[in-house]
mmCIF file of the C-alpha atoms, coordinates in Angstrom:
data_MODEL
# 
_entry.id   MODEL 
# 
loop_
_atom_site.group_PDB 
_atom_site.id 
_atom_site.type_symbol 
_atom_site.label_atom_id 
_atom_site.label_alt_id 
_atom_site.label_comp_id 
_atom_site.label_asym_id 
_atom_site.label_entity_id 
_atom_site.label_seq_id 
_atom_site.pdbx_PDB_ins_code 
_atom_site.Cartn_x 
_atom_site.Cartn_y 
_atom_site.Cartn_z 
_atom_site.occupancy 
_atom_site.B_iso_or_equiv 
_atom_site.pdbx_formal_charge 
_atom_site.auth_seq_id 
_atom_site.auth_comp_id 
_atom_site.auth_asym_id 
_atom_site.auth_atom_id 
_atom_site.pdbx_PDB_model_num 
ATOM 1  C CA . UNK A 1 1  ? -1.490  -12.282 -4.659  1.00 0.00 ? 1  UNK A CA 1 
ATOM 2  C CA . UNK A 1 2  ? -3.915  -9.680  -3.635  1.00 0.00 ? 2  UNK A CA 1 
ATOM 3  C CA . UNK A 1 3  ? -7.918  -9.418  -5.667  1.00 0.00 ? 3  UNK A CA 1 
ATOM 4  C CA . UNK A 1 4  ? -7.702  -7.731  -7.873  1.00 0.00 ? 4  UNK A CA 1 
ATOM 5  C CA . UNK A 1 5  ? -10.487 -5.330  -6.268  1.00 0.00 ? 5  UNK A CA 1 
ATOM 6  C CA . UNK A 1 6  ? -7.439  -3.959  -4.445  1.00 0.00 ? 6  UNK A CA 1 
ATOM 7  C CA . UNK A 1 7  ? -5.160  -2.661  -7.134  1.00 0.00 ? 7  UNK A CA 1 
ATOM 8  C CA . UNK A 1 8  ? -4.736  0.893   -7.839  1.00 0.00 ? 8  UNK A CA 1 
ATOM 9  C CA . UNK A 1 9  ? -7.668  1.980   -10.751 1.00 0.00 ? 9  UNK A CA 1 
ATOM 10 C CA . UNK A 1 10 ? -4.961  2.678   -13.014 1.00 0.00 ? 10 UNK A CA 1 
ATOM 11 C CA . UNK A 1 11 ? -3.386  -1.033  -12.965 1.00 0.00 ? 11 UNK A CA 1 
ATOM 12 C CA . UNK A 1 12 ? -6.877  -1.810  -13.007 1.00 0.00 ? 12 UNK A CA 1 
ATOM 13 C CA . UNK A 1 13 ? -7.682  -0.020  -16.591 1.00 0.00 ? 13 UNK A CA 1 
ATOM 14 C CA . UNK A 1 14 ? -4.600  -1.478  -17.743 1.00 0.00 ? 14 UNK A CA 1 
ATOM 15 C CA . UNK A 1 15 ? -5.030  -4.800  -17.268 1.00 0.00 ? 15 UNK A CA 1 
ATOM 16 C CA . UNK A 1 16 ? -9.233  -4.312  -18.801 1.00 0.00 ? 16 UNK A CA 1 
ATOM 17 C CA . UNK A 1 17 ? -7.303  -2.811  -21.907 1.00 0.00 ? 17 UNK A CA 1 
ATOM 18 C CA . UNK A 1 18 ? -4.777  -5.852  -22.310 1.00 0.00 ? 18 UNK A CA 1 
ATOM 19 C CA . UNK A 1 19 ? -7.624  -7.964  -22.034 1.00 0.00 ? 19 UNK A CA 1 
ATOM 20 C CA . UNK A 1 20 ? -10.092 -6.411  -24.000 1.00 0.00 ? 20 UNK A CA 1 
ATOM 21 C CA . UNK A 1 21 ? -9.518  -3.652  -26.147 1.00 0.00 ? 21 UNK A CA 1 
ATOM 22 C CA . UNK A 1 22 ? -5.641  -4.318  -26.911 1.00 0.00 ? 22 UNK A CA 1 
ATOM 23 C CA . UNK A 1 23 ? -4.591  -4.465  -30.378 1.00 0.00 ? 23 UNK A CA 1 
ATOM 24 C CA . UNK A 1 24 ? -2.409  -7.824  -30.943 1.00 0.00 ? 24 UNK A CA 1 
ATOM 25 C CA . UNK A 1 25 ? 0.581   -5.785  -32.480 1.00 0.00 ? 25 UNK A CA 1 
ATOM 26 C CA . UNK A 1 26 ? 0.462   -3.369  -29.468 1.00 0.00 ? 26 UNK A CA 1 
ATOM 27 C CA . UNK A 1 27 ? 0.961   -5.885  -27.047 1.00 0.00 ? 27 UNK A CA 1 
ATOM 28 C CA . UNK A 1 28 ? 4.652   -6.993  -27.169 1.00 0.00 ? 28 UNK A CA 1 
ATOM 29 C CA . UNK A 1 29 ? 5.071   -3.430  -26.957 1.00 0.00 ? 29 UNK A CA 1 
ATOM 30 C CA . UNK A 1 30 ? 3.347   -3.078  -24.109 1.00 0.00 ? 30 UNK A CA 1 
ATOM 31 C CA . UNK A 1 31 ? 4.420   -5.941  -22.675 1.00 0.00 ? 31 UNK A CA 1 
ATOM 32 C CA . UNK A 1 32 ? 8.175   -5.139  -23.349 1.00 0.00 ? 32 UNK A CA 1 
ATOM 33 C CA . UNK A 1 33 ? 7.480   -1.829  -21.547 1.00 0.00 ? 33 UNK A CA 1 
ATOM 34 C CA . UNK A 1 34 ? 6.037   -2.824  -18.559 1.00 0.00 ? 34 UNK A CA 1 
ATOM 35 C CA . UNK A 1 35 ? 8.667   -5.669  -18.248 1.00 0.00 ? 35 UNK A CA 1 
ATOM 36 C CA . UNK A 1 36 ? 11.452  -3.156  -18.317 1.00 0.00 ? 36 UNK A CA 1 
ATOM 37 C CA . UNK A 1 37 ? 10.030  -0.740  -16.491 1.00 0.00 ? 37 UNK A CA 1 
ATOM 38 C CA . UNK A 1 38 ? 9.449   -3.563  -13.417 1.00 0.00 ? 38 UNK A CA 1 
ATOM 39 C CA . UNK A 1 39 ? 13.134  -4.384  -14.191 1.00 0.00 ? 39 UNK A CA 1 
ATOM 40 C CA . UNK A 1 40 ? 14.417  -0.793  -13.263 1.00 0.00 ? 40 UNK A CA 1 
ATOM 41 C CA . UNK A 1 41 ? 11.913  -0.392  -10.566 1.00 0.00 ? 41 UNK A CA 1 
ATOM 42 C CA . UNK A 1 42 ? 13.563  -3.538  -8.978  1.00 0.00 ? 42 UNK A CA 1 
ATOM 43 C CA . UNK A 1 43 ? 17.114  -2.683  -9.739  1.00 0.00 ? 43 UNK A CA 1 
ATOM 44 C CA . UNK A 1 44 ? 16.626  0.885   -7.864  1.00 0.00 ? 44 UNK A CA 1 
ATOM 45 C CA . UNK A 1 45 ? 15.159  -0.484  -4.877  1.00 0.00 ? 45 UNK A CA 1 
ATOM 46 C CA . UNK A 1 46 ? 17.828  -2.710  -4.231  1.00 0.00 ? 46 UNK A CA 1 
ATOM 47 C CA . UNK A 1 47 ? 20.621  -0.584  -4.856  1.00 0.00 ? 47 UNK A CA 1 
# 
């Protein structure tokens, strides 16, 4: 796994938001999101 130094700054904001600023209630949203949207990502590359 890289540090996380090395991410992109928006992954970077994201993951500061999740962990501090990120309502409860918005986070299975979130995480629902970004779960699907790795899904697809995944499912297009190997296609």
């Amino acid at each position: 796994m890289r540090p996380f130094d090395e991410y992109p700054k928006s992954i970077k904001k994201a993951i500061r938001y999740i962990k501090q600023d990120g309502p409860l209630d918005r986070l299975d949203e979130l995480e629902k999101l970004l779960l699907l949207t790795i899904e697809k990502r995944k499912e297009s590359n190997s296609s």
